[in-house]
C-alpha positions as CSV (number, residue, x, y, z in Angstrom):
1,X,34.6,70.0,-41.8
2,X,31.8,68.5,-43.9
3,X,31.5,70.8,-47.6
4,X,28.1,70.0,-49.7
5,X,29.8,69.0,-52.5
6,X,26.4,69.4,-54.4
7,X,26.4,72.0,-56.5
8,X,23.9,73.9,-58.7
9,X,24.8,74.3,-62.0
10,X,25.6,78.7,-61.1
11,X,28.0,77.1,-58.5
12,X,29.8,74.6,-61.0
13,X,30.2,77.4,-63.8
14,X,31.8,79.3,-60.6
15,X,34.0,76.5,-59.8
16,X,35.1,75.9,-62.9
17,X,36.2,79.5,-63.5
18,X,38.1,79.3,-60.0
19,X,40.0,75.8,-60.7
20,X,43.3,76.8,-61.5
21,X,45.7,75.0,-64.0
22,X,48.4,73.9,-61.7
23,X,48.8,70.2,-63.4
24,X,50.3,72.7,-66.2
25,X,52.6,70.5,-68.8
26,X,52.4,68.6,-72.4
27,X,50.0,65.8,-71.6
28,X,52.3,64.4,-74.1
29,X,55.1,64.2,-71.7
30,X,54.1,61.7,-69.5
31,X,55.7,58.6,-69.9
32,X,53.1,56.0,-70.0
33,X,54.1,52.7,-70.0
34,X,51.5,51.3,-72.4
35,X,51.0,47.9,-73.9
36,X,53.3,49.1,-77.1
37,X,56.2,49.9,-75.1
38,X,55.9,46.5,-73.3
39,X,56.1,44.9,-76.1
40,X,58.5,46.4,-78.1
41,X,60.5,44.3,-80.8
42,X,63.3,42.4,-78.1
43,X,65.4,40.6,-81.5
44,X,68.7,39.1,-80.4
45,X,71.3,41.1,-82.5
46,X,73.5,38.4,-84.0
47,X,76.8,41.1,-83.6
48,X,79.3,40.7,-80.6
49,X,78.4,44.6,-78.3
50,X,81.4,46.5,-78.7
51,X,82.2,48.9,-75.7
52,X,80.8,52.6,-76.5
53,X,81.9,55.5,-75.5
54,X,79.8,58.8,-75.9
55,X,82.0,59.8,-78.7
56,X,81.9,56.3,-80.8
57,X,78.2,57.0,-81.7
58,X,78.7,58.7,-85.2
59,X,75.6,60.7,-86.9
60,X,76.2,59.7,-90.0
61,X,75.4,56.2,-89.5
62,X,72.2,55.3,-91.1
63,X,69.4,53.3,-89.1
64,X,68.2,51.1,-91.5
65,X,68.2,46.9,-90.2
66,X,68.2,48.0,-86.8
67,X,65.8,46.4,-84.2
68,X,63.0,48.3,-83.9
69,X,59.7,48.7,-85.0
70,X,59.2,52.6,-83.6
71,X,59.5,55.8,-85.9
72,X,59.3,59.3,-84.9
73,X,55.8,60.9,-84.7
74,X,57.2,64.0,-86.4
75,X,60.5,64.2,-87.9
76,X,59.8,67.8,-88.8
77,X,60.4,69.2,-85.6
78,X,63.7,69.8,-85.3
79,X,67.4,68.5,-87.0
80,X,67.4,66.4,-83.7
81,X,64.3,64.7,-84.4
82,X,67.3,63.0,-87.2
83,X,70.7,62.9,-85.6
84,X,69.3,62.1,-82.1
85,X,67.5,59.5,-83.3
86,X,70.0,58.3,-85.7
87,X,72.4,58.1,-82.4
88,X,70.2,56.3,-80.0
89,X,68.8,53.8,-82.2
90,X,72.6,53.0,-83.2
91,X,73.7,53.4,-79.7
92,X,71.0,51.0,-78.6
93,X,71.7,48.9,-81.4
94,X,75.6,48.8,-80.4
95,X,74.8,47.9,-76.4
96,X,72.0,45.7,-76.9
97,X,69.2,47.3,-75.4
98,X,66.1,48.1,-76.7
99,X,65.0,51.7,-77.4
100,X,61.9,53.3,-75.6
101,X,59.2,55.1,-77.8
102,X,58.5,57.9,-75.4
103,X,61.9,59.0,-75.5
104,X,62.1,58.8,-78.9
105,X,59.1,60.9,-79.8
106,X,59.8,63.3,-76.9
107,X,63.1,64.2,-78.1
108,X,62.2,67.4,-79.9
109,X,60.5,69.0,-76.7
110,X,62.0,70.1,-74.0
111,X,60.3,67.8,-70.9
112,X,61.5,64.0,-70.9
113,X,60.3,62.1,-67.8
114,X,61.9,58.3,-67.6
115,X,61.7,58.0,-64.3
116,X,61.2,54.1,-63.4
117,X,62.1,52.8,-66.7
118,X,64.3,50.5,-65.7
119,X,67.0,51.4,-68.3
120,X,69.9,50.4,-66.4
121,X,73.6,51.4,-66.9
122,X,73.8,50.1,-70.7
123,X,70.0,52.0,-71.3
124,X,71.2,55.0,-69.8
125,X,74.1,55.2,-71.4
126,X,72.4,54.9,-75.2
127,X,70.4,57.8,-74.1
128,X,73.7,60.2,-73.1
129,X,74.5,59.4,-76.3
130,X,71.6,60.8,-77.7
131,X,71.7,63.8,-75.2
132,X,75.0,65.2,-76.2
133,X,74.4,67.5,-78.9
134,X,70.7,68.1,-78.2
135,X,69.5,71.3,-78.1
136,X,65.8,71.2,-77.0
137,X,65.8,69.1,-73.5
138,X,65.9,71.1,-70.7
139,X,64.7,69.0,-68.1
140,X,65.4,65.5,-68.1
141,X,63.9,62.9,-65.4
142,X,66.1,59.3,-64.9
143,X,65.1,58.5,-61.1
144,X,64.6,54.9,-59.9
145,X,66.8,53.4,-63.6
146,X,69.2,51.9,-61.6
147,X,72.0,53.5,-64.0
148,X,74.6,52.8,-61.0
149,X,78.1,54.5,-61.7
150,X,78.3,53.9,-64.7
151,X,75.4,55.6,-66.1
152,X,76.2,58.7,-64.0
153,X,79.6,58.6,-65.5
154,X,78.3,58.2,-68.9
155,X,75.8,61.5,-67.8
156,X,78.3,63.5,-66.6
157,X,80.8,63.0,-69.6
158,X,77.0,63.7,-71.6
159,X,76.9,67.1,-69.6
160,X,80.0,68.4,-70.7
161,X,79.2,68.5,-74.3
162,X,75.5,69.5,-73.9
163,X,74.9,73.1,-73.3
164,X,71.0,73.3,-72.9
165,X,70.1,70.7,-69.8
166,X,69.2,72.6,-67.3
167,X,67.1,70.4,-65.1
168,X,68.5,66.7,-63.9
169,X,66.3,64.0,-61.5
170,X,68.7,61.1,-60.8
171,X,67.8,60.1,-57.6
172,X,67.5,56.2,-56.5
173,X,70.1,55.1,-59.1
174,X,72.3,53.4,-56.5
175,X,75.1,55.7,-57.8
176,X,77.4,55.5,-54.8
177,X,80.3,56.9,-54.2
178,X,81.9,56.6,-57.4
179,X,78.6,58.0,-58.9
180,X,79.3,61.2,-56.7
181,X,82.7,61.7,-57.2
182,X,81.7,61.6,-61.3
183,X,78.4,64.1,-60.4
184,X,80.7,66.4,-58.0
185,X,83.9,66.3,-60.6
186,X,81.2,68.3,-63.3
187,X,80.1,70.5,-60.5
188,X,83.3,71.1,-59.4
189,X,84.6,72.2,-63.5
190,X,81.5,74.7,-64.0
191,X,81.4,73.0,-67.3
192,X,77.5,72.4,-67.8
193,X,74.2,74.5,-67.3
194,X,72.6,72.5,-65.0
195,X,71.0,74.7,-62.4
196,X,68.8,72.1,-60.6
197,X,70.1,68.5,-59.6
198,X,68.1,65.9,-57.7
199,X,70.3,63.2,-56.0
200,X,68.0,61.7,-53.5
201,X,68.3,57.9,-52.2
202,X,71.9,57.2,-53.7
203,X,73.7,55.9,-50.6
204,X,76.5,58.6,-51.0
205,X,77.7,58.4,-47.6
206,X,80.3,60.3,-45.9
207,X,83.2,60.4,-48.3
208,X,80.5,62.3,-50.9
209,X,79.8,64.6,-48.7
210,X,83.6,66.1,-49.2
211,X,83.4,65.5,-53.2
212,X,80.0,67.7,-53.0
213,X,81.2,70.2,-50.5
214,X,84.4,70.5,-52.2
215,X,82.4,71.4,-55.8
216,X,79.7,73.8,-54.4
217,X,82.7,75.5,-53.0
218,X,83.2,76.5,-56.8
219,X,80.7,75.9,-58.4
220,X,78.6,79.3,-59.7
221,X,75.2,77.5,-61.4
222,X,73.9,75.2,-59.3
223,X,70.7,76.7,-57.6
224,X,68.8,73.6,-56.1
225,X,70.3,71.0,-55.2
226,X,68.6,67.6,-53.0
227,X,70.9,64.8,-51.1
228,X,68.4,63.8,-49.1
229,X,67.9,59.8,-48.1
230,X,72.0,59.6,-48.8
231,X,73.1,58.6,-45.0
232,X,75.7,61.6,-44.7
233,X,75.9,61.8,-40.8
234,X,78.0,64.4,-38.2
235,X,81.1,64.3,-40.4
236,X,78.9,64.9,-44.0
237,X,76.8,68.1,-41.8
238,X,80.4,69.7,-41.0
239,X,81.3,69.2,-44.9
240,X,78.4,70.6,-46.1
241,X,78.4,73.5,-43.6
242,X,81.8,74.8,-44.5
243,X,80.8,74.9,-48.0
244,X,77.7,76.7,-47.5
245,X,80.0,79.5,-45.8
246,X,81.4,79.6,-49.1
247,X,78.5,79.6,-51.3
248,X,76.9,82.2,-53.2
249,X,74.3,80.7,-55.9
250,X,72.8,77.8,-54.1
251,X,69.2,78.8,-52.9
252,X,67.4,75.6,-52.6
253,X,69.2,72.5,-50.6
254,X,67.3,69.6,-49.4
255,X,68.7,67.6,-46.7
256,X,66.4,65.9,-45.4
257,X,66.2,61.9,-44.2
258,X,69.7,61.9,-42.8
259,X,71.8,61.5,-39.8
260,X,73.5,64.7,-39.7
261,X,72.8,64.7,-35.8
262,X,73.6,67.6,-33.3
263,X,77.2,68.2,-34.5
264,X,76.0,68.6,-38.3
265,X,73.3,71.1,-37.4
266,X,75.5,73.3,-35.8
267,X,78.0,73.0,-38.2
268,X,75.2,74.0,-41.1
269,X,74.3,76.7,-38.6
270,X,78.1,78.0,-38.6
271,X,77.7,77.8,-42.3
272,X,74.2,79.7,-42.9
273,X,75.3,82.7,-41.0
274,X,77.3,84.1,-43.3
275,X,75.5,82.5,-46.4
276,X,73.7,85.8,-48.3
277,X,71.7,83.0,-51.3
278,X,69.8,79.7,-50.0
279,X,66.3,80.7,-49.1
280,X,65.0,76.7,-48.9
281,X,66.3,74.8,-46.3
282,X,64.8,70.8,-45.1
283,X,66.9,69.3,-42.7
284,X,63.6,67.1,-41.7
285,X,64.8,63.6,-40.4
286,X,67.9,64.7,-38.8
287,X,68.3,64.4,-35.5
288,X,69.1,67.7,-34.7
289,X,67.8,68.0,-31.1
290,X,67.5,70.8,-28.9
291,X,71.1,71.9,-29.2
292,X,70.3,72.1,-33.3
293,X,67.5,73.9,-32.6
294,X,69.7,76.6,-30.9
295,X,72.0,76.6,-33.5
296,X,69.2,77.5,-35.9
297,X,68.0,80.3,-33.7
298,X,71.4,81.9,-33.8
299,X,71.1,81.8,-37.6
300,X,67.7,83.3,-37.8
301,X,68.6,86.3,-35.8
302,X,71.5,87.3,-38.4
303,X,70.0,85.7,-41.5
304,X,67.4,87.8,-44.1
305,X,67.3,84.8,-47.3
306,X,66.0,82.2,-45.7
307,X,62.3,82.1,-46.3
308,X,61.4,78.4,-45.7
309,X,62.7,76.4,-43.1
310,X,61.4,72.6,-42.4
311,X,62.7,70.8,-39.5
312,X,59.6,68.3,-38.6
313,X,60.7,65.0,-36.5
314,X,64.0,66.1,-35.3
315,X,63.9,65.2,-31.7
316,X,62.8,68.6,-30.4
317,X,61.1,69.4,-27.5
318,X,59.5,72.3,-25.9
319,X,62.8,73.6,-24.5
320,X,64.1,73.5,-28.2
321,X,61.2,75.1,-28.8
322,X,62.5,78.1,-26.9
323,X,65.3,78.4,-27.9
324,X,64.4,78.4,-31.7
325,X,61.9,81.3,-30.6
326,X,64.7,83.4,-29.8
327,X,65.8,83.6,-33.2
328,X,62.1,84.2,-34.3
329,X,61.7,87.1,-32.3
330,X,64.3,89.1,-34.4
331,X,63.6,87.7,-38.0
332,X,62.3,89.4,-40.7
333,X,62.2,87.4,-44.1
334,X,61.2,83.5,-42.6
335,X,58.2,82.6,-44.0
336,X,57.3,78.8,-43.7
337,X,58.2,77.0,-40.7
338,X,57.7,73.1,-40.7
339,X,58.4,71.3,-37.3
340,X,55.3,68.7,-37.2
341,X,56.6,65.5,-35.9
342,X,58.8,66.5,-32.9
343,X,57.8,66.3,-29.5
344,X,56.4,69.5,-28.5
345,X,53.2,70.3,-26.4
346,X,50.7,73.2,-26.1
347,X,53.3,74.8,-23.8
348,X,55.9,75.0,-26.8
349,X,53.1,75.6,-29.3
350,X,52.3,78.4,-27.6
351,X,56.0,80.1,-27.6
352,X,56.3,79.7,-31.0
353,X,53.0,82.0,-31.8
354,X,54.0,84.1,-29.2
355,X,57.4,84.4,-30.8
356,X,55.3,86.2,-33.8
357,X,53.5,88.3,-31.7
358,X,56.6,90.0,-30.3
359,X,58.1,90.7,-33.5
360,X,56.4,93.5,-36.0
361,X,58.4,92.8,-38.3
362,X,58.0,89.1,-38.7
363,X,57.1,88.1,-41.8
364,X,55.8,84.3,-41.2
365,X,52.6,82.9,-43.0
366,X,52.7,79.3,-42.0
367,X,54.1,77.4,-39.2
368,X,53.1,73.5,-39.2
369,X,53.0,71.8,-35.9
370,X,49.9,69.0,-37.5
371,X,51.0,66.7,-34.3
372,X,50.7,68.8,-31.4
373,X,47.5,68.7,-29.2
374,X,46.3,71.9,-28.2
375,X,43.8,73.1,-25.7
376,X,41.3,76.3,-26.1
377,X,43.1,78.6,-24.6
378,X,45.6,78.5,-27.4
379,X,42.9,78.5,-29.5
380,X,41.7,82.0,-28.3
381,X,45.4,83.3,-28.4
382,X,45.2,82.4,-31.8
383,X,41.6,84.0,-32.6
384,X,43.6,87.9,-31.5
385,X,47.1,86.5,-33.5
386,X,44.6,85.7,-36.5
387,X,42.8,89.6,-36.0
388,X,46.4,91.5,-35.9
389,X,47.7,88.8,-38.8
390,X,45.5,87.5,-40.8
391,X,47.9,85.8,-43.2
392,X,49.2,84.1,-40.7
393,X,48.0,80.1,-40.7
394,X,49.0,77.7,-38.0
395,X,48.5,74.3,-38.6
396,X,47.9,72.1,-35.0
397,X,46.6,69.1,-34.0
398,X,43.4,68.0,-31.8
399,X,41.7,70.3,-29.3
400,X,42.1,69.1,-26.0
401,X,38.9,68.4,-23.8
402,X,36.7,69.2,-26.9
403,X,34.0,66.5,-27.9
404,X,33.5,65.1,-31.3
405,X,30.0,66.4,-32.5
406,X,29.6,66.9,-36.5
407,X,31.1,69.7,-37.9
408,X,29.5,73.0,-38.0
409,X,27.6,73.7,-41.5
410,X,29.6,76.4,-43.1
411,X,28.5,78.2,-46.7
412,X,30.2,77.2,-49.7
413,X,32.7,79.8,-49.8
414,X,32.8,79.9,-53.9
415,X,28.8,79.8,-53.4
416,X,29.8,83.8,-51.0
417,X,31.8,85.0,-54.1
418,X,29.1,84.2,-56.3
419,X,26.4,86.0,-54.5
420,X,29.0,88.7,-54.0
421,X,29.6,89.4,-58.1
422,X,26.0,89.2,-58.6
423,X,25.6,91.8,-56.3
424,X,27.7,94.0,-57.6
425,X,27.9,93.3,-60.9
426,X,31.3,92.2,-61.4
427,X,33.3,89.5,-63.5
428,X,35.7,87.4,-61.4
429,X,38.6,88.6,-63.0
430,X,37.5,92.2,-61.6
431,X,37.3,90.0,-58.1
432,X,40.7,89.1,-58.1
433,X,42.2,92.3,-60.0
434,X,41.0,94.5,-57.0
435,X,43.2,91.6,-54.6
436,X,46.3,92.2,-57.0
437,X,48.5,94.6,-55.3
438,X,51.0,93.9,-57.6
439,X,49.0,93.7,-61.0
440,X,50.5,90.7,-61.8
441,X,48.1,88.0,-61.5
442,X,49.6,86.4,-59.3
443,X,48.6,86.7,-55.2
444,X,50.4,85.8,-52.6
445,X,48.7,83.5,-50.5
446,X,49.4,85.4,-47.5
447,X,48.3,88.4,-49.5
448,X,44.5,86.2,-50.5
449,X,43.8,85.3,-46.2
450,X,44.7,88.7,-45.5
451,X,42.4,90.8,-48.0
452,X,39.6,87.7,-47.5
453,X,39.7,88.1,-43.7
454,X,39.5,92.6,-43.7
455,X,37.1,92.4,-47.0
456,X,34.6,94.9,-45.4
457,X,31.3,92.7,-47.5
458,X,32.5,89.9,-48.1
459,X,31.4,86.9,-44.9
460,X,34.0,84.2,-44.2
461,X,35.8,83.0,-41.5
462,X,39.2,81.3,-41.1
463,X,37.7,78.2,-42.0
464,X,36.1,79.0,-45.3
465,X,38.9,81.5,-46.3
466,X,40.9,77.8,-45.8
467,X,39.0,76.0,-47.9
468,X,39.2,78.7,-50.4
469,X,43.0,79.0,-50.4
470,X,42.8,75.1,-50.6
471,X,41.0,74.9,-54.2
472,X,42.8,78.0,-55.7
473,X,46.4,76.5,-54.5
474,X,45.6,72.8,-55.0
475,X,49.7,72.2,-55.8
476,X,50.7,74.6,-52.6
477,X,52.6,76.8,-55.1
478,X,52.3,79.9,-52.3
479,X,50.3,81.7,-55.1
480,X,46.8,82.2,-56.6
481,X,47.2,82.4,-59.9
482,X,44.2,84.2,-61.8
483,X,46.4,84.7,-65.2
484,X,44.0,82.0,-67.0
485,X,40.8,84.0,-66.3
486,X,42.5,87.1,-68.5
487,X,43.4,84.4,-71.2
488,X,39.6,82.8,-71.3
489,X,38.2,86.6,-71.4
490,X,35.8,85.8,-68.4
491,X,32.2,86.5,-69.0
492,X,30.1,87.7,-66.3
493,X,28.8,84.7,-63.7
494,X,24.8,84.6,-64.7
């Protein structure tokens, strides 16, 4: 669809007012790897390194003749912006690496990203060092470092010491089995207050999948947790699926880009039944076939967490398709279904949507199936789906038999909202306020395409109402957030 992206200057004032801050964050935080940190003083130290252990580091050292030119921007911040420094620059000094600025003048704030830093085991180490008796880091980014066991040793031993991590990215570390065994072993002991671990790309394999199974089985804090791209197959599924039978905190689990296969899905299926906490579930790149597909449908008929469930390219096929629409016929709390990729047609397309239609109490907003090639008549079906619900939002592929002309003309949809206010007089704060059902300045998505699609003045079709839903939930948070407009006290559009 072709959008004049020429605007008047009523229309950019408009736009401006509309753009949400969704890139929210310090600036500040993001770890630029500028010209200074490339060429940061790289001194041979003349001393033997000794071997360090995250308790040899002592606070009291002082850092005067170490190698380094950097400083902290602000040692007023906090006692850490002392100690912690004190520590890293000696642990540094002690290993023979050389310390990064970012981290360094970050470590007073509670967002560190050092993701492809390149630290390595000895870099990673310095900086668990640092980390043990820190009190203003919550979230912590080390992906793509290649720390390797070691460094996830040296971060778990870090972790039971430090009470205010919360967040932890060390995915594509090559941490390997002896890497999980040290990450699963702090799980396991409830010691830390980690509640959201990324462990993507480590080449765990099969024998992880019982360290982590046997841990989540305990373990009362964890509440996201990713192992995708980790090559846990049938066996690692079965682990994982008796432990989610077990657990009660975990609500986000991200399996994605493995080869847990038939077997695996049912087993997670066996698992999820009786699981009352995960409401985000990708088991995208699996495998899982028809017969997981079934599996799935026999959870969705008991289960009423689960509110996102992404199964794209998994080798299913209309008759899959089916069977998964059994389970959709009785659900009430699945929101977001994913299954682009797999090899359905407008026949299984269609049994999914009818699958909604059934059910009164369904409570589905999306369902993506971007690859499948549709024909008009599914169209139309869609057109009376969209008129009983209007937050619902299927995402297909081509139109069969339909010839490319240009795209249809359609009026800037911010350019209708404008007009609108002028009309009658309103701010756009008292726009979305009247939306709010919950006063909270926050609206569901589905909640924005329902009220734009029954707004009795107010001319837009699905398309327009898409484009809209696109600009105001550029990150695809699942909400509008007007909270900003409040903050800016929101004069009247002239």
């Amino acid at each position: 669809m072709a959008v004049n992206s020429s605007l008047t200057g009523e229309e950019k004032q408009m736009e401006k007012q509309m753009d949400l801050p969704f890139t929210s964050g310090d600036t500040e935080n993001e770890p630029e790897k500028n010209e200074a940190d490339q060429n940061e003083v790289t001194s041979e130290i003349s001393e033997s390194p000794e071997s360090v252990s995250l308790g040899d580091a002592s606070a009291e050292k002082a850092t005067e003749g170490s190698d380094t030119d950097l400083e902290v921007e602000d040692p007023q911040k906090a006692s850490v912006g002392t100690t912690g420094t004190q520590l890293y620059l000696e642990a540094c000094k002690l290993m023979e690496v050389v310390p990064v600025s970012y981290f360094i003048q970050n470590m007073a704030k509670s967002y560190i990203n050092l993701n492809h830093y390149g630290l390595g085991p000895k870099g990673v180490k310095a900086i668990a060092i640092a980390l043990m008796s820190n009190k203003t880091v919550t979230h912590l980014e080390l992906e793509d470092n290649y720390m390797l066991a070691e460094g996830a040793i040296c971060i778990a031993e870090m972790l039971q010491e430090n009470s205010t991590l919360q967040e932890l990215n060390i995915s594509n570390n090559h941490l390997d089995t002896a890497g999980a065994k040290a990450i699963a072993n702090l799980l396991l002991d409830n010691v830390s207050f980690l509640h959201t671990i990324l462990l993507s790309g480590n080449n765990f394999g099969e024998e992880s999948a019982l360290y982590f199974s046997e841990a989540l089985m305990r373990n009362f804090q964890v509440k996201e947790l990713d192992l995708s791209h980790n090559e846990f197959s049938e066996k690692g599924g079965q682990l994982l699926g008796q432990m989610l039978g077990s657990n009660s905190k975990l609500e986000i689990l991200d399996l994605s880009w493995n080869y847990l296969g038939r077997k695996g899905a049912v087993a997670l299926g066996k698992g999820l039944r009786g699981n009352d906490a995960l409401k985000i579930l990708n088991l995208s790149w699996n495998g899982i076939g028809n017969e997981g597909a079934k599996a799935l449908a026999d959870v969705l008929k008991v289960n009423d967490v689960l509110v996102h469930l992404d199964i794209s390219n998994n080798q299913i096929n209309n008759e899959g398709a089916k069977k998964l629409c059994k389970g959709l016929e009785a659900n009430e709390k699945l929101r977001i279904l994913k299954m682009d990729g797999n090899t359905l047609t407008v026949e299984g397309a269609t049994a999914l949507v009818l699958s909604i239609k059934k059910n009164s109490k369904s409570m589905m907003e999306e369902i993506n199936i971007s690859n499948v090639l549709v024909n008009t008549t599914f169209i139309k079906l869609l057109d009376l789906m969209y008129q009983i619900r209007p937050e619902l939002n299927v995402i297909y592929g081509e139109v069969e038999g339909c010839i490319f002309t240009k795209p249809e003309q359609h009026p800037n949809p911010m350019k209708i909202i404008q007009n609108y206010l002028k009309e009658h007089n309103l701010r756009l704060w008292d726009f979305f306020r009247k939306i709010d059902e919950e006063g909270n300045m926050k609206i569901p998505v589905s909640a924005f395409r329902r009220s734009m699609m029954q707004h009795p003045t107010i001319p837009m079709d699905r398309i327009q109402i898409g484009e809209l839903v696109h600009k105001l939930d550029r990150n695809r948070t699942g909400v509008v957030d007007y909270s900003h407009l409040k903050e800016q006290n929101p004069v009247e559009v002239e």
